[in-house]
C-alpha positions as MATLAB code, in Angstrom:
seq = 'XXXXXXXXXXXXXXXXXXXXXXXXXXXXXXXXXXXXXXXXXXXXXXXXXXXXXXXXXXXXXXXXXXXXXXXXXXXXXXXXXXXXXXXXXXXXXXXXXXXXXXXXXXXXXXX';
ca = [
      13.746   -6.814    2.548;
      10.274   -6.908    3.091;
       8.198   -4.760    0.251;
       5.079   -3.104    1.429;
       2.187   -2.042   -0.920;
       0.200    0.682    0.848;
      -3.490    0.692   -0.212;
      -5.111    4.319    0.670;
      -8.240    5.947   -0.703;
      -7.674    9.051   -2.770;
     -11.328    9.956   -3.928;
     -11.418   13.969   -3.431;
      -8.052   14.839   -1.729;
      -5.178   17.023   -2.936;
      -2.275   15.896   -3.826;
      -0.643   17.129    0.104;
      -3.601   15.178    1.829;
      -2.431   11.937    0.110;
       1.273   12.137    0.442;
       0.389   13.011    4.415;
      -2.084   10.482    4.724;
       1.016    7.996    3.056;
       3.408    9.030    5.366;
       1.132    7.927    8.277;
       0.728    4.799    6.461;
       4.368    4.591    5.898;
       4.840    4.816    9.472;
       2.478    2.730   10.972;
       3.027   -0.224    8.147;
       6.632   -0.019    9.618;
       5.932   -0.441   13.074;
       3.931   -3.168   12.927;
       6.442   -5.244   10.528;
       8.762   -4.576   12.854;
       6.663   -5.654   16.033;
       5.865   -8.429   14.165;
       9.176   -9.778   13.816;
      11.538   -8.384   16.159;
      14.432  -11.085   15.329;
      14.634   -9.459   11.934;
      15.464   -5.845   13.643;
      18.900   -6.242   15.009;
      20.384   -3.824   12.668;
      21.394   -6.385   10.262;
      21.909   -5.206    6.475;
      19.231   -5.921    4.464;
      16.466   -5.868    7.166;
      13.752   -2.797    5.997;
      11.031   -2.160    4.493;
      10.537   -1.232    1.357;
       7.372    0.783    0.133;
       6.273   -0.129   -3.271;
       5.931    2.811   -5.487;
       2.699    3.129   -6.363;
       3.042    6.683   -8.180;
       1.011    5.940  -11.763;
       2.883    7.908  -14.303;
       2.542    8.879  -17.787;
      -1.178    8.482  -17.867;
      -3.861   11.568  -19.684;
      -6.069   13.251  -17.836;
      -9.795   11.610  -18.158;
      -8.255    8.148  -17.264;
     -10.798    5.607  -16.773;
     -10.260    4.942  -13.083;
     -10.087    1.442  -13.937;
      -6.815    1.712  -15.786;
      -5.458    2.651  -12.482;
      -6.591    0.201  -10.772;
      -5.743   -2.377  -13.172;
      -1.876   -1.248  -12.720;
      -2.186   -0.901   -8.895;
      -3.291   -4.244   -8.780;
      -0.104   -5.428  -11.146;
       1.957   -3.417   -8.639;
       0.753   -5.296   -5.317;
       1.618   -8.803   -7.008;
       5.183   -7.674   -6.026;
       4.604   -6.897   -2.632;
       5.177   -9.006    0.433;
       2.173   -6.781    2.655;
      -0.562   -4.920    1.580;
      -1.334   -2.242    4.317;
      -4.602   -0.854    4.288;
      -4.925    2.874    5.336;
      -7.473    4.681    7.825;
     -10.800    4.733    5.576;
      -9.777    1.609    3.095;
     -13.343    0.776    3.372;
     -15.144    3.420    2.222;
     -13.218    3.747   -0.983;
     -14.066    1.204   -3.841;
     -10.636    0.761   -5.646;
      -9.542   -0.373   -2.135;
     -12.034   -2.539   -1.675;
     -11.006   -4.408   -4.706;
      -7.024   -4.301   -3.732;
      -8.519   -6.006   -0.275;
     -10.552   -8.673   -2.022;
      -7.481   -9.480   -4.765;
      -5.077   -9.685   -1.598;
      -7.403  -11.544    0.489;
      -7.814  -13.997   -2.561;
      -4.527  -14.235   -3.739;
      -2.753  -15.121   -0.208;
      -1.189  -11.910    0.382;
      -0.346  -11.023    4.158;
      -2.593   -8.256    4.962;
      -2.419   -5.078    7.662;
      -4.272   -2.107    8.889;
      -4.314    0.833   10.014;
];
């Protein structure tokens, strides 16, 4: 099982616009682990991909946004890839998943 951390800004988008925008990233994060290593694909058991559940739950309203980040960043430690979604760049909390992942050895992808 290869587990998959998807990295995707959020700034100013409803909560539909994210969950599509994670599907996409779902989908494309799949392909490419797949392309990647085809030997692993021949319908054996135990061969997928799983997404990391990145949901943060439980926290108030008013949140500093570093909190978040701070448990995102706990989250990708148990990931195998971190995916980077269509405008990773322009968003700061996923610029600082990129640099920790980059740092820290973690196999990167992109959208």
């Amino acid at each position: 099982m290869i587990k998959v951390f998807i990295s995707q800004p959020m700034n100013g988008m409803t909560d539909p616009q994210i969950e599509r925008e994670r599907e996409l990233a779902i989908a494309d994060a799949t392909q490419q682990i797949k392309s990647c290593y085809p030997e692993d694909w021949d319908g054996k058991d135990g061969n997928e991909v799983e997404i990391v559940d990145t949901q943060i739950k439980g926290l108030i309203p008013g949140t500093h946004p570093l909190v978040y980040l701070g448990k995102s960043i706990e989250m990708m430690a148990n990931a195998d890839v971190v995916y980077f979604a269509k405008g990773w760049e322009k968003a700061r909390g996923c610029c600082i998943e990129h640099e920790c992942a980059k740092k820290y050895g973690k196999h990167v992808m992109y959208y």
